[in-house]
C-alpha positions in Angstrom: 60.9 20.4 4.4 63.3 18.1 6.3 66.8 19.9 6.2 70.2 18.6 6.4 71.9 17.7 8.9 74.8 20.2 7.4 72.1 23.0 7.3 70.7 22.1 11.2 74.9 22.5 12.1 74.8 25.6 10.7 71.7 26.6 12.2 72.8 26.0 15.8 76.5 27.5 15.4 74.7 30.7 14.7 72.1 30.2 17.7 75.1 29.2 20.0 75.6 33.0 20.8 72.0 34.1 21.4 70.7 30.7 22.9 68.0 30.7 20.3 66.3 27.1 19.8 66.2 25.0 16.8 63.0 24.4 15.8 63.1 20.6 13.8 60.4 18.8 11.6 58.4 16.5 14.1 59.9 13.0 14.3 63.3 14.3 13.4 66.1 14.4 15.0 68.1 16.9 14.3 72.2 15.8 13.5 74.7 18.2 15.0 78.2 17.4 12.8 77.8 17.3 9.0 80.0 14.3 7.8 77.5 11.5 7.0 75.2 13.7 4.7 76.2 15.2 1.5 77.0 19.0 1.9 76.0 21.8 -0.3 78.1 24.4 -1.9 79.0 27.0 1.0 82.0 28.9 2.1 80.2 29.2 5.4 79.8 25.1 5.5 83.2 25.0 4.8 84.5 26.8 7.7 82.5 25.0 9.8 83.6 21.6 8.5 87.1 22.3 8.7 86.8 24.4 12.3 84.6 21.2 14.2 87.5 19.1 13.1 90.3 21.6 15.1 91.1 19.7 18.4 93.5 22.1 19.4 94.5 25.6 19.5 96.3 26.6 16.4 96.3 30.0 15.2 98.2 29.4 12.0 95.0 27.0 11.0 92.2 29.2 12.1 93.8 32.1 10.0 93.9 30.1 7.2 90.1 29.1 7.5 88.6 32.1 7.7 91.1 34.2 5.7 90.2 32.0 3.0 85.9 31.9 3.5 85.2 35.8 4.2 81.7 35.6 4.1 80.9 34.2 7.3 83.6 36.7 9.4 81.6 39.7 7.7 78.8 38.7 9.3 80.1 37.8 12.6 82.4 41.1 12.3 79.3 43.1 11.8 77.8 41.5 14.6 80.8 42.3 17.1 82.3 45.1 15.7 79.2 47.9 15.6 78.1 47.1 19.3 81.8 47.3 20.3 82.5 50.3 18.0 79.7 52.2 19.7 80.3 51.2 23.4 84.1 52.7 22.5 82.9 55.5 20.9 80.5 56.7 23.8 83.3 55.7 26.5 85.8 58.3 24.2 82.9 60.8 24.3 82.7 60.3 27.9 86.7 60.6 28.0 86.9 63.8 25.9 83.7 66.1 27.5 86.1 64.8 31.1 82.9 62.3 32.1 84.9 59.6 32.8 86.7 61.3 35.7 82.9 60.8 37.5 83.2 57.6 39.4 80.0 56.7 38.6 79.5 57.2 35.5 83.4 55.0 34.7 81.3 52.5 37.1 78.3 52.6 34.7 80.7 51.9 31.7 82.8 49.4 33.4 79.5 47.7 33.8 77.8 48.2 30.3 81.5 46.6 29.5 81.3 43.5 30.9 77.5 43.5 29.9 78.4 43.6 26.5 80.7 40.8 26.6 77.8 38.6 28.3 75.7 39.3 25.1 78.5 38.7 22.6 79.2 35.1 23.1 81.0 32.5 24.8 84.3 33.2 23.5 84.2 37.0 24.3 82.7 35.7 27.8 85.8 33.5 28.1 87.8 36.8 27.1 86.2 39.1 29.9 87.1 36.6 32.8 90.9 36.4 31.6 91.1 40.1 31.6 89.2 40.2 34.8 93.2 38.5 36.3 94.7 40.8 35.0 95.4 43.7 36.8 98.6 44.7 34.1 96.1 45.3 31.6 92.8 46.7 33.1 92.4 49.5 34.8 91.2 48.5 38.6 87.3 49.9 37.9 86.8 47.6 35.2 88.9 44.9 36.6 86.2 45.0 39.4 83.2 44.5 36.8 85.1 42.2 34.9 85.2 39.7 37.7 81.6 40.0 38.6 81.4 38.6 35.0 78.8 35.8 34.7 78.9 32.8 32.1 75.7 31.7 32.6 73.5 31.8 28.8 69.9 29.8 28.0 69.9 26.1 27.2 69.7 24.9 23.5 67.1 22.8 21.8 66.8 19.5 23.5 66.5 18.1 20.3 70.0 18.7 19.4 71.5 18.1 22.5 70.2 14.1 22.3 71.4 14.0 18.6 74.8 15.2 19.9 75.0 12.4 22.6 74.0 9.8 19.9 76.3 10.7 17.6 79.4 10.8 19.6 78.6 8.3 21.7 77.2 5.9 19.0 74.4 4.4 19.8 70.5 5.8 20.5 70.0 7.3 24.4 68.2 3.9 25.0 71.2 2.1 24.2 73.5 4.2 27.0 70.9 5.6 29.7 67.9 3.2 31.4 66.5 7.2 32.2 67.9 10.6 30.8 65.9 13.8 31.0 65.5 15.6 28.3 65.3 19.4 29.5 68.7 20.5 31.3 68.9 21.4 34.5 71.5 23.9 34.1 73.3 25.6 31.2 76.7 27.7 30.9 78.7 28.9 27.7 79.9 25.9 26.8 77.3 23.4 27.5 74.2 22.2 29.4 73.7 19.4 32.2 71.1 16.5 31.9 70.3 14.3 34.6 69.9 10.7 33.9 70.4 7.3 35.0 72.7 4.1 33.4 71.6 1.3 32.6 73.6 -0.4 35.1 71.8 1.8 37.8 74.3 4.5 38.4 72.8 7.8 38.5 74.5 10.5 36.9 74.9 14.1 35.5 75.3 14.2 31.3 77.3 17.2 30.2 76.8 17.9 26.3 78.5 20.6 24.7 76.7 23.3 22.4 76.2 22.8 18.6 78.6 24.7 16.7 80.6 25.7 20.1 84.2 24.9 18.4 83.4 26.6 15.4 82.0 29.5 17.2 84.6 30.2 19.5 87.6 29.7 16.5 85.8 32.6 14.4 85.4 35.0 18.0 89.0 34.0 18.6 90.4 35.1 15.2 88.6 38.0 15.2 89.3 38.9 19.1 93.4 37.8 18.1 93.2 40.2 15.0 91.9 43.2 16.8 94.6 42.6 19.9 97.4 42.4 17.1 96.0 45.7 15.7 95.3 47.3 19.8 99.3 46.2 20.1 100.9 47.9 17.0 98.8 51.1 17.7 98.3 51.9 20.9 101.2 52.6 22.5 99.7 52.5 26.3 99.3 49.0 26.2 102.5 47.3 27.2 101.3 43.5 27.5 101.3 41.1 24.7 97.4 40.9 23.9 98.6 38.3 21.5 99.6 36.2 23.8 97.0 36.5 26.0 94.7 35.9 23.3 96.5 32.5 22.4 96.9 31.6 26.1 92.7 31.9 26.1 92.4 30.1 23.4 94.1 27.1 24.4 92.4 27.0 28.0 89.2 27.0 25.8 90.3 24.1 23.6 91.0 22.4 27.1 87.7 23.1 28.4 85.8 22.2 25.0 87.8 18.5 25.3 85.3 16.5 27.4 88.2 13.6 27.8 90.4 16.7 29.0 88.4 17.3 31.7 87.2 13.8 32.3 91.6 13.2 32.9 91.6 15.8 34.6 88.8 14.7 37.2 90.6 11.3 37.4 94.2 12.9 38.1 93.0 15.6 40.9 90.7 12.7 42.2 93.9 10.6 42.5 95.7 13.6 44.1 93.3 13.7 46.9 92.2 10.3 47.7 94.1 10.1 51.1 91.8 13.1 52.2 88.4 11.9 53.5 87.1 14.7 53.5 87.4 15.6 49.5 84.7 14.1 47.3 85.2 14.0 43.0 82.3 12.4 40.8 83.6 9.1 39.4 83.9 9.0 35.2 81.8 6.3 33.0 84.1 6.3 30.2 81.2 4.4 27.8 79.2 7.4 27.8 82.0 9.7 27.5 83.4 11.7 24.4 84.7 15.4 23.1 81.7 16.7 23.3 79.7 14.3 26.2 80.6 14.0 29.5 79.0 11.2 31.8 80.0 11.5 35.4 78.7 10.5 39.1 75.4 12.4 40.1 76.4 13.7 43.3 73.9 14.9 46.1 74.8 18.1 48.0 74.1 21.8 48.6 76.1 24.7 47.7 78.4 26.4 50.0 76.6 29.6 49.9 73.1 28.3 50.9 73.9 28.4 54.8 70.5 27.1 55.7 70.4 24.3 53.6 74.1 23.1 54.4 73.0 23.2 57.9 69.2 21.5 57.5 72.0 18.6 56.4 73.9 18.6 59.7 76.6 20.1 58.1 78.8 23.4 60.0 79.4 26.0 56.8 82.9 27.1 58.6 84.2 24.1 58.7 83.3 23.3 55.3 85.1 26.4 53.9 88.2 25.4 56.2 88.6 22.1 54.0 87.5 24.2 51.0 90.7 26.7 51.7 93.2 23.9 53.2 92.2 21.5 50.2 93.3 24.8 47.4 96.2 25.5 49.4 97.3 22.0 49.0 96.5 21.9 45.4 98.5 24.8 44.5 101.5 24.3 46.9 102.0 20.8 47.0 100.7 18.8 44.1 100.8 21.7 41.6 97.5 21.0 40.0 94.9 23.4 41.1 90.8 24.0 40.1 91.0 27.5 38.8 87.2 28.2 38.7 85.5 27.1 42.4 82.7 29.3 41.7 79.4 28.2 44.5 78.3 26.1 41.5 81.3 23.7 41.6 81.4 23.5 45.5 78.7 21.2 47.2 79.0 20.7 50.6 77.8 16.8 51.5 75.8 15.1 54.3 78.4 13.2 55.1 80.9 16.0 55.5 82.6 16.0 52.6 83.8 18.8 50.1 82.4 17.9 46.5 84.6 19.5 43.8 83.0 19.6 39.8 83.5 20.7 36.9 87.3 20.1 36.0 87.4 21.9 32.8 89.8 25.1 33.7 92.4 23.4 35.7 96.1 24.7 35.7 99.4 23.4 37.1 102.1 25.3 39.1 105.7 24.4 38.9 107.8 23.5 41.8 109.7 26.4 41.3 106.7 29.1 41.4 105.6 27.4 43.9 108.7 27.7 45.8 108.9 31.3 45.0 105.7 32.2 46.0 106.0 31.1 49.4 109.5 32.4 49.5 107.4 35.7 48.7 105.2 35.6 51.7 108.3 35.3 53.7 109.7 38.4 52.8 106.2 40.0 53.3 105.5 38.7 56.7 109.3 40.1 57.4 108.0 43.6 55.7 111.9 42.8 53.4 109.9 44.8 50.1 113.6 45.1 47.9 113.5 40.9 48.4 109.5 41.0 47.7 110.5 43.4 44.6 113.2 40.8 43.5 110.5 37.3 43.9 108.5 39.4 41.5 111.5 39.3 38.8 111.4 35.7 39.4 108.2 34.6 39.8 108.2 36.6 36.0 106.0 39.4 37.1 108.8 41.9 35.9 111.2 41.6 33.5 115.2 41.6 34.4 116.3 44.7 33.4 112.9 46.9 35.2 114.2 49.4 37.5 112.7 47.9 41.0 113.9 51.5 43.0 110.3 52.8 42.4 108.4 49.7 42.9 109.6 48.9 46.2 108.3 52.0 47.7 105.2 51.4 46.2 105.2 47.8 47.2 105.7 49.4 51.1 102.7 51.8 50.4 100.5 48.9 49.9 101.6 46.5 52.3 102.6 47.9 55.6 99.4 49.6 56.3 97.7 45.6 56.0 100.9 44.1 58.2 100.2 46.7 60.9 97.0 44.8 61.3 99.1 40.9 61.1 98.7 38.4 58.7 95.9 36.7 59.6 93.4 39.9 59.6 94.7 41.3 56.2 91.9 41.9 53.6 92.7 40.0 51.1 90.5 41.5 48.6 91.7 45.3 49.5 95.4 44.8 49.3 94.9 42.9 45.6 92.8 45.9 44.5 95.7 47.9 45.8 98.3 45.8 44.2 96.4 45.9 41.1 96.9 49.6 40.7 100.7 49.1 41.1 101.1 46.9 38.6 98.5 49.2 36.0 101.5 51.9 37.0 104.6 50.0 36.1 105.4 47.3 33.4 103.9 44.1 34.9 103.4 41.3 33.2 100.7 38.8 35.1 102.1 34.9 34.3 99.3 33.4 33.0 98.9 30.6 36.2 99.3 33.7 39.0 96.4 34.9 37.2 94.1 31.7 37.5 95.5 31.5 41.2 94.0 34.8 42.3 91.6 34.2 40.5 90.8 31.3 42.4 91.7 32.4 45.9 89.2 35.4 44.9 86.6 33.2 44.1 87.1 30.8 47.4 86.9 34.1 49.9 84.1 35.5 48.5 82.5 32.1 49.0 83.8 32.1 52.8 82.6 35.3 52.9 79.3 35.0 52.2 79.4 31.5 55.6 81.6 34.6 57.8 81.8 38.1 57.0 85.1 38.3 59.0 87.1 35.5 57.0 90.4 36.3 55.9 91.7 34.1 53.3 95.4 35.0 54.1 94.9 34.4 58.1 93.2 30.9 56.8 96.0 30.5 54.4 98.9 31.0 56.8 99.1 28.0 58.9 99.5 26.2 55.7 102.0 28.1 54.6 103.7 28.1 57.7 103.5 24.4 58.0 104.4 24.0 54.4 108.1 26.4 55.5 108.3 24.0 58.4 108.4 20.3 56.6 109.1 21.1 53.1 112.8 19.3 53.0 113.0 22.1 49.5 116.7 23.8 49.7 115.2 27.1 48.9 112.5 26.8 51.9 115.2 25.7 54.0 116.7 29.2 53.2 113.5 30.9 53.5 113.5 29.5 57.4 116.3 30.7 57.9 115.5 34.1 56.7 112.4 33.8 58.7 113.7 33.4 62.0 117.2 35.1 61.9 117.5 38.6 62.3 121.3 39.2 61.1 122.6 37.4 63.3 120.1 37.3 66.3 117.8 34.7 66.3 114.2 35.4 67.0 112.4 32.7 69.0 109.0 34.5 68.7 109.1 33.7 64.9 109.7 30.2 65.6 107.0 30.6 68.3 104.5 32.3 65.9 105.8 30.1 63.2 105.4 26.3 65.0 101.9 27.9 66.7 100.7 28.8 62.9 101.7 25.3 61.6 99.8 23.5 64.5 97.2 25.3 63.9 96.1 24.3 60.5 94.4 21.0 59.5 96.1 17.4 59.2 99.8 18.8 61.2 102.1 15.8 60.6 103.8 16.1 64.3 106.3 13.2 63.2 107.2 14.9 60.1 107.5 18.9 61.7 109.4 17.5 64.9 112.1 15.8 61.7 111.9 19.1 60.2 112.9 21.3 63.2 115.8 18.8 63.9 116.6 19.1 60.6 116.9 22.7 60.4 118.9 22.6 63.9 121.5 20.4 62.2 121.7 22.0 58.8 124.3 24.5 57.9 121.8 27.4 57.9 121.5 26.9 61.7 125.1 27.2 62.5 124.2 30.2 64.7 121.3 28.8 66.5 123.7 25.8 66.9 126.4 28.5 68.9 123.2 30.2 70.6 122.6 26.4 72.4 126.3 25.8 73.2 126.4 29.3 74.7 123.5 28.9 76.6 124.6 25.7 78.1 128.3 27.2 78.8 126.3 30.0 81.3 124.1 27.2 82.3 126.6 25.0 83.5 129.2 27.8 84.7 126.6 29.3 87.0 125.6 26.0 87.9 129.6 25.3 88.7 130.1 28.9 90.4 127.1 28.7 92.6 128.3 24.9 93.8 131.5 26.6 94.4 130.4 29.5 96.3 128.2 27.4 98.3 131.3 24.8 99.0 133.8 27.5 100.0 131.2 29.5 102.4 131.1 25.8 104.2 135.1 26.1 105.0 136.9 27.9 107.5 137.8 31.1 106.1 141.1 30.8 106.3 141.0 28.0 104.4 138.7 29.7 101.7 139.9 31.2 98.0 140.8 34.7 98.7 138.5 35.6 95.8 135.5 33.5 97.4 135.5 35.1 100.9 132.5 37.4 101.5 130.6 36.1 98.1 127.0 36.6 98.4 124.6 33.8 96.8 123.7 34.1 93.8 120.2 35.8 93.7 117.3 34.6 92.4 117.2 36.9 89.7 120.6 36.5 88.5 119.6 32.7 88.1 116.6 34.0 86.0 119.0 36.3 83.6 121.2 32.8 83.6 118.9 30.7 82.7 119.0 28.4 79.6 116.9 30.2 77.8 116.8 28.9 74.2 116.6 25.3 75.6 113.5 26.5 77.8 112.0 28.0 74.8 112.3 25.4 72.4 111.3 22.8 75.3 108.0 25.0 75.8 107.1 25.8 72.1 107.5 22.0 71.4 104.8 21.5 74.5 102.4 23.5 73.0 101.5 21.5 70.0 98.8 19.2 69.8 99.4 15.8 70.7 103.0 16.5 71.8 104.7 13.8 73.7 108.3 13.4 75.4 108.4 9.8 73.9 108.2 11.6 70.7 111.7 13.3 71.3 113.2 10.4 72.8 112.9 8.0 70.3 114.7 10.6 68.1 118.0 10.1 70.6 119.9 7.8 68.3 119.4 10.0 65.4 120.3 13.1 67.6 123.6 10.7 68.7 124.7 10.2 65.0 125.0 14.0 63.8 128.5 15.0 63.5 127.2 18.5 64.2 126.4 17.5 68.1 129.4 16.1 68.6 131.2 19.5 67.3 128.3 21.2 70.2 129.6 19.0 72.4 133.4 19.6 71.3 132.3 23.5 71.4 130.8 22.9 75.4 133.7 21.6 76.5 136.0 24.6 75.2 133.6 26.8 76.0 134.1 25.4 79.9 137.3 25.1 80.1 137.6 28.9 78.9 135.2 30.0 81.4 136.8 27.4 84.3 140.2 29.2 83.5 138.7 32.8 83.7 137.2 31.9 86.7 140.2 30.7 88.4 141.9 33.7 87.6 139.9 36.5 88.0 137.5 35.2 90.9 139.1 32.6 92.8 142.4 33.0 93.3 142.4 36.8 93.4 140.5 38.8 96.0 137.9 41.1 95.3 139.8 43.8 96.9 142.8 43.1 95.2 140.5 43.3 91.8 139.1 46.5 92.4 142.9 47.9 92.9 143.6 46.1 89.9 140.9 47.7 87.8 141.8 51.7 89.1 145.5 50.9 88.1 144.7 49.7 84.6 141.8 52.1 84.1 144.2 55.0 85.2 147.3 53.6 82.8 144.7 53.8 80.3 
């Protein structure tokens, strides 16, 4: 008997979770939404008619759907609750008989956790990954399994998957495609892939989302919100909103189940990049796109983590994972918009030397002030100041305002200074997250929902690298970005930060601005033009006002040892008579007291300055009538001149007009007045 195309809905919601095909009458096609055929009487149907028409997240309406229609959430309830209730019931058997204290048998469970959610669906999938960020919530064994966590489930019937494209797209597959193949050629929670080919030529990649997926996933979400809600008013341990975390998933999900979403969102981070050559994203045809059908550019490559075949294309795997790691840091500190899931699936490395990214459904944005913070963050780190690292974390909204930070910051010390002993660039990144994890399992962290996609992603990159170089840091990748980022960024709050950076009170430390300028031109695409503005910059802003003084008084003991040598020289030509009495019987000065008067800051700056790439005089020179225009180098100059006349003054005094005899008496009398 030919069934509806209500009942073949139905059918493939409940398959959705188990991957089950959908067997249809030959010569049928089998029609995935129910609103052109008449629907039977069914609560179930109902829900499902009402849930495929929710576009967006909204847990007032999904409440109201199934609160309403209980016989379908029975059925999933029994379905998710028994397999649940029994994993908890042998992990609190384990806990009470003191088995858990075994690491490997908390291993063993951590992993039949994560199992579990693999089995039970996308939406419990999605729900293992977001806990897998969070180290506030999970303990650190679990956390580990968690994030081993794979989406990947069987393909649905074929059938279905062409009856899906028809119907959104409005017109039969010969219509839209010259070629389309009908088995997938891979499949994930939320949809499969279909290769195929336009009729205008283009080949391309045909991304169809699951039958019943939206209804699916609003049933696991009610259920998964409910049992938080209840896990919040009853267990006392758990200090994080799960409510909120639930609702933060299930918006993120709504995103990724929005083909246009993602389809805008390929077009914006495309846009983003198109100055780098070296970042390829898969163009969007529009006419073949929809909710649930995605048509984009077929792009030939080979993931980053198959080494042989990136090189059989003449391609280096290091350098591809330097673009990979300069391209994220750029997404997440200067446009804001970052890809939060670059698993080896979504990173192709090209022929032509280009980075492919895919797959733009979990993207998140960082604002300007995070992302100000968080390098203000890594400042304080690199200058091991924890009670300042303690304080980002209050406003980066890690910790709330009134949290005690006495505790933390000793704890923060613990975890850090052990990595710093070993400098930036060599830390693990992997190891002091784990470690940071368990402080923030001790006291009442609260993970922001985008820090958790960011390490999430930053995870996911260096375990990529990892597998090209088994020594890659991402932190020692990361910091010439950072650095470079400190250096030109014209932000306020950065300019602060470099000041923090390379002051130590009041002593300024040149091998910070060494390490710092060496870091910056270090890392990929250095804007020489724009760092060399920056530096002046800083010099002439008000947080330099002691490096400022530092130059004058360099120049003053430049140019008065310059002036006392000339004069020493000068007198030693005259008859003696005719000589100061304070100049007769001067020795030269030596060699090393012109080393100990040398100009040192200038000589420093001149030499880090030659060290960058591509560094030329002309580049300085042109700057002149910029230089000539800032008030504060005509108050340097002002300062110089005091400063000389001061010194000329002293020197007449003490060393010219009186003898060195006559000083020495000089000195006895006042020392024995004293």
């Amino acid at each position: 008997m030919v069934r509806t195309a209500a009942e073949a809905a139905v059918a493939a919601m409940d398959s959705a979770v188990t991957g089950e095909a959908i067997e249809n009458d030959p010569g049928e096609r089998a029609q995935v939404t129910p609103e052109a055929t008449p629907l039977p009487q069914n609560h179930d149907l109902g829900d499902f008619i009402e849930a495929s028409g929710l576009l967006s997240y909204d847990p007032a309406t999904i409440t109201r759907i199934y609160a309403g229609h209980p016989e379908r959430l029975i059925r999933r309830l029994w379905q998710t609750l028994v397999p649940i209730g029994l994993y908890l019931l042998g992990v609190g058997f384990d806990w009470f008989t003191g088995q858990l204290k075994d690491n490997d048998r908390g291993r063993s469970r951590a992993r039949e956790c994560a199992e579990l959610l693999a089995t039970l669906g996308p939406a419990f999938i999605k729900a293992g990954q977001a806990l897998s960020t969070r180290p506030d919530i999970i303990p650190p064994l679990l956390l580990e399994e968690l994030a081993q966590l794979q989406d990947q489930l069987p393909g649905f019937d074929s059938g279905l998957a062409m009856a899906c494209i028809e119907e959104d797209l409005g017109a039969p597959i010969e219509q839209i495609y010259a070629q389309l193949e009908r088995e997938p050629i891979s499949a994930a929670s939320l949809g499969q892939v279909h290769r195929g080919v336009l009729l205008s030529g283009e080949r391309v990649a045909v991304k169809v989302q699951r039958p019943g997926l939206r209804e699916q996933i609003t049933l696991d979400l009610y259920i998964v919100r409910n049992i938080a809600a209840w896990m919040n008013q009853n267990i006392g341990l758990i200090r994080s909103d799960l409510v909120a975390l639930i609702d933060e998933l299930g918006k993120r999900v709504f995103e990724e189940m929005d083909y246009l979403n993602e389809a805008a969102n390929a077009e914006k981070f495309a846009a983003l990049h198109r100055h780098n050559l070296r970042i390829a994203v898969p163009a969007i045809y529009h006419q073949a796109t929809s909710r649930r059908v995605l048509t984009m550019e077929w792009i030939d490559g080979v993931k980053l983590t198959n080494l042989e075949a990136v090189r059989s294309i003449g391609v280096d795997p290091d350098d591809m994972v330097q673009v990979g790691v300069n391209c994220s840091l750029q997404q997440l500190l200067e446009h804001g918009f970052f890809h939060a899931d670059p698993h080896p699936g979504n990173l192709l490395a090209l022929a032509d030397g280009r980075l492919a990214y895919l797959d733009f459904g979990m993207m998140s944005e960082v604002s300007r002030e995070a992302r100000t913070g968080l390098i203000q963050a890594v400042v304080h780190l690199v200058n091991r100041n924890f009670p300042a690292l303690s304080k980002d974390f209050v406003s980066l909204g890690f910790l709330a305002n009134d949290v005690n930070l006495e505790p933390i910051v000793p704890a923060f010390e613990s975890v850090f200074s052990q990595a710093l002993e070993m400098g930036v660039s060599r830390m693990d990144f992997k190891a002091v997250t784990d470690d940071l994890s368990g402080v923030m399992y001790r006291f009442p962290f609260r993970v922001p929902p985008y820090y958790a996609l960011i390490i999430r992603s930053l995870v996911t990159l260096e375990g990529i690298a990892l597998s090209v170089d088994s020594n890659f840091k991402i932190l020692g990748a990361a910091y010439p970005y950072f650095a470079r980022r400190l250096m030109e960024d014209p932000d306020p709050q950065l300019r602060d930060s470099l000041r923090e950076m390379l002051f130590d009170g009041e002593i300024f430390r040149w091998q910070r601005l060494d390490n710092l300028i060496t870091s910056a031109a270090s890392g990929a695409e250095l804007d020489l033009d724009g760092l060399l503005d920056q530096v002046l910059d800083f010099l002439f802003s008000a947080n330099a006002g002691l490096l400022r003084q530092q130059l004058v008084d360099g120049l003053v003991n430049q140019m008065d040892a310059l002036g006392w040598q000339a004069a020493v020289q000068l007198s030693q030509r005259l008859p003696r008579r005719l000589q100061p009495p304070g100049l007769r019987d001067r020795d030269p000065i030596s060699a090393s007291d012109w080393e100990l008067l040398s100009l040192e800051p200038i000589q420093r700056l001149v030499v880090i300055l030659q060290q960058l790439p591509g560094f030329e005089p002309q580049l300085l020179l042109k700057r002149l009538p910029r230089l000539l225009q800032e008030p504060d180098l005509r108050q340097m100059g002002l300062n110089l001149a005091r400063g000389l006349a001061e010194r000329g003054v002293v020197r007449l005094l003490r060393d010219v007009l009186v003898s060195p005899s006559n000083r020495r008496a000089l000195g006895m009398a006042t020392a024995g007045g004293a």
